[in-house]
C-alpha positions as CSV (number, residue, x, y, z in Angstrom):
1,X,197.0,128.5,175.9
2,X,196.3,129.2,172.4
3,X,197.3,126.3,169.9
4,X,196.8,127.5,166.0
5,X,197.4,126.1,162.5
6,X,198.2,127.3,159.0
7,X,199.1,126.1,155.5
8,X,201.2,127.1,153.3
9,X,200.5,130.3,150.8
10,X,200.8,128.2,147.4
11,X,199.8,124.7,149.1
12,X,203.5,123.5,149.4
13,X,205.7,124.3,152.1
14,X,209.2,125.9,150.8
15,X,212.0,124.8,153.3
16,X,214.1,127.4,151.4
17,X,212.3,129.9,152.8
18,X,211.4,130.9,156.5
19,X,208.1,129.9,157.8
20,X,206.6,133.3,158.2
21,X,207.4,133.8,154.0
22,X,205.7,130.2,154.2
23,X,202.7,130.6,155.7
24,X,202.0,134.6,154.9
25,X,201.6,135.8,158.6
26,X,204.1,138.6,159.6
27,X,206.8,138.5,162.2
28,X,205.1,140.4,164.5
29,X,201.9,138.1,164.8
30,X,204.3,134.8,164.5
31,X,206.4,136.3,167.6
32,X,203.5,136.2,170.2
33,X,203.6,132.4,169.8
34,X,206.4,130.4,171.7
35,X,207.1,127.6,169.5
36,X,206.8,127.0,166.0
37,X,206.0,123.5,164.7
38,X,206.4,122.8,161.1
39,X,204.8,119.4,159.8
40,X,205.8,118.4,156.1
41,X,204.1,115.6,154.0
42,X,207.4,113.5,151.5
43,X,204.3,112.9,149.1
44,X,205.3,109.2,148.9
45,X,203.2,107.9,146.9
46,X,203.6,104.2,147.6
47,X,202.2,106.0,150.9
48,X,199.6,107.8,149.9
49,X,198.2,105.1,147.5
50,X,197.8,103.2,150.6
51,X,196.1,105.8,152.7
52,X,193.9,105.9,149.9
53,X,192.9,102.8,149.6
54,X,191.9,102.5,153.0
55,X,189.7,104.9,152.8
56,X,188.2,103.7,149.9
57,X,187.9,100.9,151.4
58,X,186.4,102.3,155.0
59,X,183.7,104.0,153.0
60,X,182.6,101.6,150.3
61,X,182.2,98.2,152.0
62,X,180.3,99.5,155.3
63,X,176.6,99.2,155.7
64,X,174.4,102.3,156.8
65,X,174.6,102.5,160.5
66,X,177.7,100.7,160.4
67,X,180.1,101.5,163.3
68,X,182.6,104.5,161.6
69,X,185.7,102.9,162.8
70,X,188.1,101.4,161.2
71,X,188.3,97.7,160.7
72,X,191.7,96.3,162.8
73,X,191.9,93.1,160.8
74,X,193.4,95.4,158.0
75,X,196.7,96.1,159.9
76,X,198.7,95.6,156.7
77,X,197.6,99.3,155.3
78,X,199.0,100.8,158.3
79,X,202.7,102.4,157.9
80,X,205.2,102.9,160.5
81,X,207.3,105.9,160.4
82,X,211.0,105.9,159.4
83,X,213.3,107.8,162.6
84,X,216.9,107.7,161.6
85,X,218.6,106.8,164.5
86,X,220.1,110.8,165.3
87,X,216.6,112.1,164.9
88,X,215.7,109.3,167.2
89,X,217.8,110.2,169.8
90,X,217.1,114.3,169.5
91,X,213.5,113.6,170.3
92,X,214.7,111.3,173.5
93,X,216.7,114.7,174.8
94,X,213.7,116.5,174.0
95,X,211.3,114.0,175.7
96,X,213.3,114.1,179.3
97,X,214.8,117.3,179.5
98,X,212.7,119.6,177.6
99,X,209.4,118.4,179.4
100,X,210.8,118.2,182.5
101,X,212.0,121.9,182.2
102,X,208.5,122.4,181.0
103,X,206.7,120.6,183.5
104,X,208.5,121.8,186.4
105,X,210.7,118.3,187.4
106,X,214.0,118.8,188.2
């Protein structure tokens, strides 16, 4: 299995265009892989200003030698993700019948 990555050519994905324009790799490299996964960022920045903060905070406040991992008492930075109720229920009919098919249940 081979799992790879790529950005986009200007740093912005252009969902106008098709991903191989997107990404700068031609067709004929892009069709040896089997599925195509396409993550975008909504550049929230209500979002981002938190993200931010947290790692502000992660970095500044610890002491050298300090365990690297987050502190759990600041839950409140932590966003959920918004799934509108038909995306919601695509991903279900992905979750039990693609991977089934994929896994070999029936």
């Amino acid at each position: 299995s081979v799992i790879a990555a790529a950005n986009p050519i200007y740093g912005d994905y252009d969902v106008s265009i098709p991903a191989g324009k997107n990404i700068g790799l031609p067709d004929s490299l892009l069709s040896r892989f089997d599925l195509l996964f396409v993550v975008l960022d909504d550049k929230d920045p209500v979002v981002n200003g938190k993200i931010a903060e947290r790692v502000i905070l992660n970095h500044r406040f610890r002491s050298a030698g300090e365990d690297k991992l987050a502190n759990p008492d600041h839950n409140d930075i932590y966003v959920e993700p918004e799934i509108a109720e038909t995306a919601e229920e695509k991903n279900k009919v992905y979750e039990n019948d693609f991977n089934a098919t994929l896994m070999g249940e029936e």
